[in-house]
N, C-alpha and C positions, 0 to 999 in steps of 0.2 A: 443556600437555603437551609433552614435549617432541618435535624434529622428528624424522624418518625420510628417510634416502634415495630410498626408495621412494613417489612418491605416486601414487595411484590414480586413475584414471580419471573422467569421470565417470558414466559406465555401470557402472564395479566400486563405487562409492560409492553406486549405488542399488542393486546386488545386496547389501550390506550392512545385515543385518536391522535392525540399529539405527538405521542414517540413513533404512533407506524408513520403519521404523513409525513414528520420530518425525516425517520431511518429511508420511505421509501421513495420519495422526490432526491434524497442527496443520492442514495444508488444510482438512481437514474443517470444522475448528471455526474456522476465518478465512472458509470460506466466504459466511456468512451478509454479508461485508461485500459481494461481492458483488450479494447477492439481495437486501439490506432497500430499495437506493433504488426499483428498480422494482419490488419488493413494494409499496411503500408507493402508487407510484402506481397501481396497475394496483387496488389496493384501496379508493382512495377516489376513481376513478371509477368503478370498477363498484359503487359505494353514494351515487351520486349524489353524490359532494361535488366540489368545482369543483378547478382544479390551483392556487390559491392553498390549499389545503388542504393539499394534496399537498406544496407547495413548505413551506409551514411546518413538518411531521411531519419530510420531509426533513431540514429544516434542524436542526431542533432535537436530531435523533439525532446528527446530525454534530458542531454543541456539547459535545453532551453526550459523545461517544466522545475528541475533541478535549482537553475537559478531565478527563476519566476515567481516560483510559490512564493518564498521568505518573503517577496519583494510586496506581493501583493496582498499577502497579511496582515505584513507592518501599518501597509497602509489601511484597513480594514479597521487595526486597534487605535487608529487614529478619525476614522470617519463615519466608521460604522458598516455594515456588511452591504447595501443593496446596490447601492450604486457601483462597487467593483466589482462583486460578481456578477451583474448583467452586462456590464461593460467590457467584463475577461471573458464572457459566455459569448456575447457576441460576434468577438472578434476572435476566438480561437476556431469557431465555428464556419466563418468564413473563411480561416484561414484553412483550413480544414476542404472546407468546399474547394476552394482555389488550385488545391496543392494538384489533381489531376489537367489543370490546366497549362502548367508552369513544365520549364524544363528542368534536369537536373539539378544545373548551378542554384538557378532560383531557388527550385523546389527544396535543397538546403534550408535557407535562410525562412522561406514559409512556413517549413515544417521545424524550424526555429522558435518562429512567431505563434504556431497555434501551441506549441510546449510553451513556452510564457506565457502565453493569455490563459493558460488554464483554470479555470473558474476555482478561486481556494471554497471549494462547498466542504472539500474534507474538514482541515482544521475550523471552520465556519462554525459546522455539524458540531464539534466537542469543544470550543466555546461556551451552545449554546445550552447543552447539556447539563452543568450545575446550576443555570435561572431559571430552569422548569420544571426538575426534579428535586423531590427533597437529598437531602446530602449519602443516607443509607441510599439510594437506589442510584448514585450514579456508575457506582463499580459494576453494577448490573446490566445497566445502557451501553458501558463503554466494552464492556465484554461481548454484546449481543451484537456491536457494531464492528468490532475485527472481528465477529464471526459472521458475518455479513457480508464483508469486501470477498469472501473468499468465492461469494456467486460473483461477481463481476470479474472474475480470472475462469471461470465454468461457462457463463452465460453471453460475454464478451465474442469469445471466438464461435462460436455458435452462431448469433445475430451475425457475425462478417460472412461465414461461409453462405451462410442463407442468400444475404443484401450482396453477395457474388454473383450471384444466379443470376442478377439483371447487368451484371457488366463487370470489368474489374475495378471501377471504382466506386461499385457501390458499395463495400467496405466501408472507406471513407466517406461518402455519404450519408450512410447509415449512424458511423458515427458522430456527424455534424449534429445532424436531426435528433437523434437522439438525448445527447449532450446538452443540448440548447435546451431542448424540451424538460429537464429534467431538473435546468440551470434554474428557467424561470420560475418550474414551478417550486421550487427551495426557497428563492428570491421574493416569493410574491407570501410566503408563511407569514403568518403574524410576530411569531417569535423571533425570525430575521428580521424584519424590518423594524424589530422593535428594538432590537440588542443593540445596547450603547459601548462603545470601548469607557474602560475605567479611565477616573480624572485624575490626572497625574501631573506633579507640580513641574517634575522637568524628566526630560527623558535620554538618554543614556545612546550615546551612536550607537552602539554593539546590540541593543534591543535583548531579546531573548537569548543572546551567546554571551551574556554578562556573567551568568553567574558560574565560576567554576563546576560545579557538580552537576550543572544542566548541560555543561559539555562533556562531561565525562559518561551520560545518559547518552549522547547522541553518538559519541565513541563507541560507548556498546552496541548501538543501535546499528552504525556502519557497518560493523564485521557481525551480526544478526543477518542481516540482508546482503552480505557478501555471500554468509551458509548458503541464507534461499536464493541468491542470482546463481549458484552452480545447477541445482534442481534439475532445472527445463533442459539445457545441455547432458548434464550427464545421463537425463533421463532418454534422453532422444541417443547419445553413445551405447549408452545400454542395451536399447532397443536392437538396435543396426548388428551391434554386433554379436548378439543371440541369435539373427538371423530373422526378427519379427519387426521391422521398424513402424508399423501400426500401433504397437502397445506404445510409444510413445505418450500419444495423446490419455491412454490410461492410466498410466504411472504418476502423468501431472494432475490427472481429476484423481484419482486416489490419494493424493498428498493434499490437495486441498478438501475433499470430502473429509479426511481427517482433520482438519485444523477447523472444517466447518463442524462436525463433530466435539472437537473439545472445546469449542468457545461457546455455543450452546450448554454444556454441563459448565462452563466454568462462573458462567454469566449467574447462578444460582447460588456461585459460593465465592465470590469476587471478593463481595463486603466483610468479608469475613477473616480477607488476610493480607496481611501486612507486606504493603511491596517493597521495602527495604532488606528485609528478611528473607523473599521467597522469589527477589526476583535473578539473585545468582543463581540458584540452583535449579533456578526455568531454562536458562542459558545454559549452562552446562547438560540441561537433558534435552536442549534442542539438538545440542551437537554429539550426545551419546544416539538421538534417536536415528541419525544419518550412519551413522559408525557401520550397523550390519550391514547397508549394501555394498560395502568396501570387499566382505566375502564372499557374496554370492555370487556362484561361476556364470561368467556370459551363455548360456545356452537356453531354448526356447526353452526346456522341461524347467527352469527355475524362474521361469518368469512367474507364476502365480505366487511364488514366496516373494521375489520383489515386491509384487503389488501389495500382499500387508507387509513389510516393510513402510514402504510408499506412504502408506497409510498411517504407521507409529511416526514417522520423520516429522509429520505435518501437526502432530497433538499438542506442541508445546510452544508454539509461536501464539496463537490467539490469544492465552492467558500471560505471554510475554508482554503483547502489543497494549492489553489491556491495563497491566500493573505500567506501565511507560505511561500509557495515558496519564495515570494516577499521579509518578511521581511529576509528568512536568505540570500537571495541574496544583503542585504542591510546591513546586522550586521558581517557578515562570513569577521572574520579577513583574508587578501591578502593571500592568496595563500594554502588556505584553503576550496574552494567553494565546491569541490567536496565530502571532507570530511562532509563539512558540511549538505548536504543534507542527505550523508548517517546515521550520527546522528538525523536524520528527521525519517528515517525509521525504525530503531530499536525502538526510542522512540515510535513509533505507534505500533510497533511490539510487544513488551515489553509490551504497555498497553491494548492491544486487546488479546494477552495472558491472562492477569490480570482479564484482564473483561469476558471471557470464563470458567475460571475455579471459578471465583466468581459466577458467574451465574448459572453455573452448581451444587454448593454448597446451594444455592437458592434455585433452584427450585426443591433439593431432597428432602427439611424441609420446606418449607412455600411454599406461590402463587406464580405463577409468574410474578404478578401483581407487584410484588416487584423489581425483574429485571427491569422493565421499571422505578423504581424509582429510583433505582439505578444508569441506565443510564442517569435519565434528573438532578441527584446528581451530579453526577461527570464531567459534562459537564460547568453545571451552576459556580463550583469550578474551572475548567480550565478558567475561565473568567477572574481569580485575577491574574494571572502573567502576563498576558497579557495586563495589563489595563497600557496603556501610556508608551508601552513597545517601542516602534520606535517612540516618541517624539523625533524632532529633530537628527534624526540616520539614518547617512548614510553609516558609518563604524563603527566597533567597534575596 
């Protein structure tokens, strides 16, 4: 669309019926990402099953959303949105439902099935982004919307422990119901079912992994989400062994209340800066922002400096996730966009896996002071593919 003098706020862009019902129908239905890891566990300890159990269910959802998403994108910029996303809402839902029914073995391959069928509402949602906005105010939208996912990592486990209360698999439950609800009503928008994938005279196997520099965006993005897959681990090692394992759960809502915090002020000064230019040195202060709790001594008296801490670590991903939006909205070969975003999310997926199970392997044999190196390591490294990565690039 094209731009306007005037660009909005980001308080007037949520009074805008069309950007709260679409920002708040996709929350709903990205929720369940959320609630399904500790649904998962909270349901097969409370059914006797051991946390190697737990951890495989985990895992294999993750696989399977990992390799699902792309898949059901591509086909999205090929047909259009409504029909896959009711049809992956569906069925991940069910599958969802099912998985308290099923054994182990099964319960695998289920909780396979409901991580693929996951409804792409995400990539959908910033799609549909530059056909409804003018072109000034998408940096705005797109900043207010990775400060937005940071409630469904806050709100998520919250609704499981509640939807606990009536069993242990109302977790998952809750998440089915949820998810569905959240799917349709995204699905049933005027502007989903209107969005056409662009017409494109021939198209390319590789889809959105065509253009070298759109890969070297999703390089940086892998070892970004490797930083935040350490987070939750070293924050829970932290915890333990100050002698408070409670503050756990604080340390990870203070690192998201931060990141909920800077994507809100960033979301007002988005349009105004060049993500070629500003997004090495986002990456590089994501992993300066992790660096001090590598010093802070494990004992209860320093835990309230952890928590700001916690809270600086988390300021610089929102305005990361947002200039990302920008560049693959600027590099994402025709008729590919929606795929392309969904290669945004696995590669974070992918790397925040990476970064959880490294982390975890950390902090059984050494400090955890080394996690936090880890994470301001591989962030500082995410800086090199990116460096003059959208020089002159407006297509790829």
């Amino acid at each position: 669309m094209s731009s306007t003098s005037e660009v909005r706020s980001p308080l007037a862009l949520l009074r805008q019926r069309t950007v709260a019902r679409l920002l708040t129908s996709s929350l709903l239905g990205r929720l369940p990402t959320g609630m399904i890891p500790v649904a998962i566990v909270l349901f097969t300890r409370g059914s006797s099953e051991g946390y190697g159990v737990a951890g495989a269910l985990a895992a294999a959802y993750t696989a399977g959303t990992a390799v699902g998403g792309p898949v059901l994108a591509r086909r999205m910029d090929r047909t259009g949105q409504t029909r896959v996303i009711v049809g992956a809402g569906i069925l991940c839902s069910a599958a969802l439902a099912a998985l308290p029914f099923v054994g182990p073995l099964v319960g695998i391959v289920v909780a396979a099935i409901a991580g693929a069928a996951t409804p792409p509402v995400e990539p959908g949602l910033r799609a549909i982004w530059p056909t409804v906005l003018p072109e000034r105010e998408v940096p705005r939208v797109y900043a207010l919307d990775a400060a937005s996912q940071e409630l469904i990592f806050v709100l998520g486990p919250l609704i499981v422990l509640i939807a606990s209360g009536f069993g242990p698999a109302g977790g998952l439950y809750a998440a089915a119901a949820i998810g569905l609800a959240g799917t349709l009503w995204f699905a049933a928008a005027r502007e989903s079912r209107q969005w056409r994938p662009a017409e494109v005279a021939e198209r390319h196997w590789a889809g959105a992994l065509r253009p070298p520099r759109l890969r070297r965006v999703y390089g940086a993005m892998l070892l970004a989400g490797l930083t935040i897959g350490t987070y939750p681990v070293a924050a829970a090692a932290f915890s333990e062994a100050s002698g408070s394992r409670g503050w756990t759960t604080w340390l990870v809502a203070a690192n998201a209340l931060g990141a909920l915090f800077s994507g809100v002020w960033f979301s007002g000064r988005s349009d105004r800066v060049e993500p070629g230019r500003v997004l090495p040195w986002l990456l590089a202060g994501l992993g300066v922002g992790y660096l001090p709790m590598a010093f802070v001594p494990t004992s209860s008296g320093m835990l309230p400096l952890a928590l700001v801490f916690s809270v600086v670590s988390g300021l610089a991903l929102p305005p990361i996730i947002t200039l990302v939006f920008l560049a693959i909205d600027r590099l994402a070969p025709a008729g590919t966009v929606t795929e392309a975003f969904a290669w945004l999310i696995t590669a974070f997926l992918v790397g925040s896996s990476i970064g959880a199970a490294v982390a975890g392997a950390i902090v059984s044999t050494t400090a955890v002071a080394w996690v936090f190196a880890l994470a301001c390591a591989a962030s500082l490294v995410a800086v090199l593919p990116v460096i003059r990565v959208l020089s002159g690039a407006r297509s790829a």
